[in-house]
TINU-894815 format. One record per residue (C-alpha): residue number from 1; x, y, z. Coordinates in steps of 0.001 Angstrom, whole numbers, plus 500000, padded with zeros to 6 digits. Example, Ala and Ser with C-alpha at 12.3 -4.5 7.8 and 13.67 -1.06 7.14 Angstrom:
2
+-----+--------+--------+--------+
!  nr !      x !      y !      z !
+-----+--------+--------+--------+
!   1 ! 512300 ! 495500 ! 507800 !
!   2 ! 513670 ! 498940 ! 507140 !
+-----+--------+--------+--------+
This chain:
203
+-----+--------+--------+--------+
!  nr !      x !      y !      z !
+-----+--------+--------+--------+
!   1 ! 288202 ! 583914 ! 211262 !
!   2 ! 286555 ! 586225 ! 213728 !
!   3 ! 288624 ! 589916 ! 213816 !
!   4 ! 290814 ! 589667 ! 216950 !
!   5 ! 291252 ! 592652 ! 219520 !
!   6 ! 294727 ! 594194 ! 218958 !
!   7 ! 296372 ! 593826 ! 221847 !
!   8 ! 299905 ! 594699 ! 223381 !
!   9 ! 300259 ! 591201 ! 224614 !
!  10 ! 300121 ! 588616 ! 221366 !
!  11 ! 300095 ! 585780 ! 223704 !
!  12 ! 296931 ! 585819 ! 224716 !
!  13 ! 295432 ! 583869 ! 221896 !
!  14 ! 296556 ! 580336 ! 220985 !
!  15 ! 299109 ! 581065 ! 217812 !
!  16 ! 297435 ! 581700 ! 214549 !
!  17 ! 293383 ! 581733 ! 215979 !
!  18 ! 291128 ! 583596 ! 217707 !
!  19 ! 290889 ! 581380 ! 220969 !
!  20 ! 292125 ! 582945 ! 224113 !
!  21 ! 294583 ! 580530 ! 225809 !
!  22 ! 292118 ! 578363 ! 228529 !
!  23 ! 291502 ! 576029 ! 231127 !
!  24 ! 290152 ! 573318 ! 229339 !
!  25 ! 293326 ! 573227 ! 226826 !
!  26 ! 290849 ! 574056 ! 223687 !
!  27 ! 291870 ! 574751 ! 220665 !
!  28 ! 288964 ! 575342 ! 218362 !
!  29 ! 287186 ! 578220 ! 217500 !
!  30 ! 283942 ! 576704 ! 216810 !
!  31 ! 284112 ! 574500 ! 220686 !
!  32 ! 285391 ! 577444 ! 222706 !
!  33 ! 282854 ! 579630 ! 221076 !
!  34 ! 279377 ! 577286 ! 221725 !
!  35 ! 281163 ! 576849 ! 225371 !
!  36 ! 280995 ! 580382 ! 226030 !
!  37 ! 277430 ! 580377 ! 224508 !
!  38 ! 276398 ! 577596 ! 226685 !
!  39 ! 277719 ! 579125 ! 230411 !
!  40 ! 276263 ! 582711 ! 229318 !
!  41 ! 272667 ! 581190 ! 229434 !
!  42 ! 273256 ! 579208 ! 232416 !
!  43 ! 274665 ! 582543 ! 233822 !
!  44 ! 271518 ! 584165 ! 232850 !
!  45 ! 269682 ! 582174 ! 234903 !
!  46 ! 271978 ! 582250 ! 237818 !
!  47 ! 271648 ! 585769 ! 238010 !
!  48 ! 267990 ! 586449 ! 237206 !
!  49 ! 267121 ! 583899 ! 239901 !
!  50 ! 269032 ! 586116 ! 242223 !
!  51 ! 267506 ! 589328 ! 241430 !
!  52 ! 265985 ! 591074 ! 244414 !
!  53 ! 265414 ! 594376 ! 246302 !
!  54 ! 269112 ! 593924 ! 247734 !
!  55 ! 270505 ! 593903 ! 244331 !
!  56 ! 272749 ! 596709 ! 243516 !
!  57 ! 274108 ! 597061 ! 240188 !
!  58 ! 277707 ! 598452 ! 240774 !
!  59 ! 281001 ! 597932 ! 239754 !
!  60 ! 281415 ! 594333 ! 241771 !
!  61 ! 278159 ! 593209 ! 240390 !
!  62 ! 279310 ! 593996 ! 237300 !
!  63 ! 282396 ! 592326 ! 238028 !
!  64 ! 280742 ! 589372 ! 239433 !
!  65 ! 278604 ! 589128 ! 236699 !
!  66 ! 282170 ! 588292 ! 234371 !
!  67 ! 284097 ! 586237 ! 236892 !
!  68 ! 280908 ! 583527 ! 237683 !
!  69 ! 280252 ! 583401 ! 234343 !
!  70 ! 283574 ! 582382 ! 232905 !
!  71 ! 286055 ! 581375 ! 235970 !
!  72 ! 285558 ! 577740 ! 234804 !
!  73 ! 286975 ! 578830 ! 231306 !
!  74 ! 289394 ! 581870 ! 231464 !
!  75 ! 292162 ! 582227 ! 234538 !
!  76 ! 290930 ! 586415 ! 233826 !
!  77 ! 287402 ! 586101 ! 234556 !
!  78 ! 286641 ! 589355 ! 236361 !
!  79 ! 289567 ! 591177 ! 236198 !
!  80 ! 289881 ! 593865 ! 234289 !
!  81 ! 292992 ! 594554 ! 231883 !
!  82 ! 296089 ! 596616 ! 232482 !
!  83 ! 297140 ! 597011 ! 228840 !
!  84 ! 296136 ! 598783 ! 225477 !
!  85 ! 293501 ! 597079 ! 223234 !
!  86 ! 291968 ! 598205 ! 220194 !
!  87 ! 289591 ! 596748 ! 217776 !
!  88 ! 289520 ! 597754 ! 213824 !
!  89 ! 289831 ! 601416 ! 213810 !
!  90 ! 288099 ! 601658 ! 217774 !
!  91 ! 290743 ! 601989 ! 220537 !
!  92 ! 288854 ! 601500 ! 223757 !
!  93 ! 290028 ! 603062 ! 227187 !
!  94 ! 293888 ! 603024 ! 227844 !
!  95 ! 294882 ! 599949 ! 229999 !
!  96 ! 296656 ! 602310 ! 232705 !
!  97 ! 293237 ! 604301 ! 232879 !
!  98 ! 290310 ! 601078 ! 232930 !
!  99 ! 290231 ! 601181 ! 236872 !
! 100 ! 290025 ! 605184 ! 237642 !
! 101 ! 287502 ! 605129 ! 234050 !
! 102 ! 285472 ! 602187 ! 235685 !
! 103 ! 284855 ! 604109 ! 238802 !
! 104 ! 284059 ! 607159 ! 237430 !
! 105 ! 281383 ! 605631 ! 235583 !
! 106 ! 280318 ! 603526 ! 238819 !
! 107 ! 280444 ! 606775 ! 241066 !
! 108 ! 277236 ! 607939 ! 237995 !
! 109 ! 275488 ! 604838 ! 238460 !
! 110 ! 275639 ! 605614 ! 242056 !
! 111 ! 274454 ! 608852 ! 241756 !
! 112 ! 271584 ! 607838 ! 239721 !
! 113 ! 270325 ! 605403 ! 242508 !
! 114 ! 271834 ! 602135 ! 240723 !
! 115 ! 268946 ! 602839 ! 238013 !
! 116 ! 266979 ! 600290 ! 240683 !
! 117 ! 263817 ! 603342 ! 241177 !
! 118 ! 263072 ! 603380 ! 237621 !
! 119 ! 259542 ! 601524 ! 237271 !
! 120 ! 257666 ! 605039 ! 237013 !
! 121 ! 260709 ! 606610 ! 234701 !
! 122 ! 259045 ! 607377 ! 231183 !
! 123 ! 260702 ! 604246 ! 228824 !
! 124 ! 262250 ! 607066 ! 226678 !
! 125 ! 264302 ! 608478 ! 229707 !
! 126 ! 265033 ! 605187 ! 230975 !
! 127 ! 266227 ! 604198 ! 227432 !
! 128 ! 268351 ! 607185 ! 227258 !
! 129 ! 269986 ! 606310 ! 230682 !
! 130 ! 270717 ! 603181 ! 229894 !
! 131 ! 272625 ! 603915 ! 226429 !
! 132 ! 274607 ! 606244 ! 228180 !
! 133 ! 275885 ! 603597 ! 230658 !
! 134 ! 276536 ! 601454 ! 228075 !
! 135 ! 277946 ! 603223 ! 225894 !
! 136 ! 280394 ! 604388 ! 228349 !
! 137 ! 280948 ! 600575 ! 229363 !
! 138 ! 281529 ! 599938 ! 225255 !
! 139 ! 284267 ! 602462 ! 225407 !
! 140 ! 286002 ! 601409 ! 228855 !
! 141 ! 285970 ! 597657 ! 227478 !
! 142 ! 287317 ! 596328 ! 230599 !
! 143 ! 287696 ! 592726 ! 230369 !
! 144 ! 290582 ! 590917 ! 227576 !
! 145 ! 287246 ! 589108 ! 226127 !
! 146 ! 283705 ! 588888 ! 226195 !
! 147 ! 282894 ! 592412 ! 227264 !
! 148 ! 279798 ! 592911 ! 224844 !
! 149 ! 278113 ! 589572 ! 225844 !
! 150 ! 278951 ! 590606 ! 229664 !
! 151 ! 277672 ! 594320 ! 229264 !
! 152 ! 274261 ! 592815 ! 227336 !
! 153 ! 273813 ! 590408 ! 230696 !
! 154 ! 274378 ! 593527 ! 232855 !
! 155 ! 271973 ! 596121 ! 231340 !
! 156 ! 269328 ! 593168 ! 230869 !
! 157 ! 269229 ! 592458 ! 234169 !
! 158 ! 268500 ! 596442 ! 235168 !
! 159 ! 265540 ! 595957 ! 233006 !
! 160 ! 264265 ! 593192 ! 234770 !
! 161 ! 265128 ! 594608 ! 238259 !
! 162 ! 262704 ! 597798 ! 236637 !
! 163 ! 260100 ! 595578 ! 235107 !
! 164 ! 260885 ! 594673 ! 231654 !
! 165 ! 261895 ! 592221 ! 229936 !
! 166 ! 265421 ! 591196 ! 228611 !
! 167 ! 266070 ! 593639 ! 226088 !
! 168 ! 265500 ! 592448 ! 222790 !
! 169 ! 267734 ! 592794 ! 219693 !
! 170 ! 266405 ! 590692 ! 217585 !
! 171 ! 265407 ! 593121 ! 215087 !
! 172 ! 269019 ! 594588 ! 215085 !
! 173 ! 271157 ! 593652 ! 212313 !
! 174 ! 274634 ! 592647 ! 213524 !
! 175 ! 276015 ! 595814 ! 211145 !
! 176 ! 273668 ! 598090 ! 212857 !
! 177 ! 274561 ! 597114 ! 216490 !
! 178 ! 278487 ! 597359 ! 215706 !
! 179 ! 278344 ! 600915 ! 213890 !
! 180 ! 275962 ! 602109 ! 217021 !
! 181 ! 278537 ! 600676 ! 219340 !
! 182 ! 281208 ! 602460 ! 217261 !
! 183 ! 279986 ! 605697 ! 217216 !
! 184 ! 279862 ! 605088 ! 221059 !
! 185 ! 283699 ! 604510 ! 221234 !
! 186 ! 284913 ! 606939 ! 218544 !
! 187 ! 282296 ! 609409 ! 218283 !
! 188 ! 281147 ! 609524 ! 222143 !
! 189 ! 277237 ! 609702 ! 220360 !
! 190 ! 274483 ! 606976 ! 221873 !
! 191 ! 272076 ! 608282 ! 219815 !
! 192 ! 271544 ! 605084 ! 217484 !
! 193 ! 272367 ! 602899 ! 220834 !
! 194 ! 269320 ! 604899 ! 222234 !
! 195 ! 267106 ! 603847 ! 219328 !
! 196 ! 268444 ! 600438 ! 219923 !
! 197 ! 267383 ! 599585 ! 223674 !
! 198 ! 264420 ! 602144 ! 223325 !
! 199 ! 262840 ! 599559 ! 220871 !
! 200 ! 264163 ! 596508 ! 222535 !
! 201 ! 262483 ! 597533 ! 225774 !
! 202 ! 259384 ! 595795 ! 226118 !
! 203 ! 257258 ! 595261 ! 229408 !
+-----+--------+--------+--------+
């Protein structure tokens, strides 16, 4: 069984599993799991299809990005949590802090124009931007589920919007991406995140 997130609220998971209680009534691991799979690529095609000049990647886009994804699935789609949550030895942001955290990082983004001007930005500066965002989006961990899958989606589609492709982690172990997204959350360091999309970057 897949480790769950620690969570103040048990009952968020059908008893003795790691499926979050749903709409559809499921029960297994394995069916809720290739469901999820299945409306994250049709997502991904939702959104690159929208991609356009008026795109800007803030907080409700990132939002948005959740909530159409998985409103058919979870009654939480989009909404970010209000309690603790904690994962192995990582505690992410504290539940009373996700929405003041979440702006403070969208207020940055902001600041840095979106990251929609960064076509002429040297790949290793853009890579380092983008590790910082998302490491700082690892650490808030804003949604009760499917906040990796959801922060992927949202970076990938910043390099498309700057004229890359998807991001590619293919020659990531699993073990590597974890301990990089670790040292994010208990370390504050995106240096091995940094290596991470800076060779996943491709034109």
């Amino acid at each position: 069984m897949a480790l769950k997130y620690q969570l103040k609220d048990s009952s968020f998971y059908i008893d003795g599993s790691d499926v979050p209680k749903n709409k559809l009534g499921i029960t297994e691991s394995l069916e809720i799991h290739e469901l999820e799979r299945e409306l994250l690529e049709d997502a991904y095609e939702v959104f690159y299809d929208e991609l356009d000049e008026n795109t800007i990647f803030d907080e409700e886009y990132f939002k948005e990005l959740h909530r159409r994804t998985f409103d058919s699935l979870y009654d939480w789609a989009g909404e970010y949590r209000d309690f603790n949550m904690a994962k192995g030895e990582s505690r992410f942001c504290q539940g009373a802090f996700v929405n003041t955290s979440s702006k403070k990082i969208f207020d940055e983004v902001k600041n840095d124009g979106y990251l929609q001007n960064c076509e002429q930005t040297p790949k290793a500066e853009f890579a380092k931007k983008l590790a910082y965002y998302k490491c700082e989006l690892i650490a808030l961990h804003p949604f009760c589920e499917l906040n990796g899958r959801i922060t992927r989606m949202f970076f990938d589609m910043i390099a498309v919007f700057n004229g890359y492709a998807y991001i590619d982690y293919s020659t990531v172990t699993p073990t590597e991406y974890i301990e990089a997204s670790i040292e994010c959350v208990q370390l504050a360091n995106c240096g091995k995140m940094e290596k991470i999309i800076f060779d996943g970057l491709m034109k």
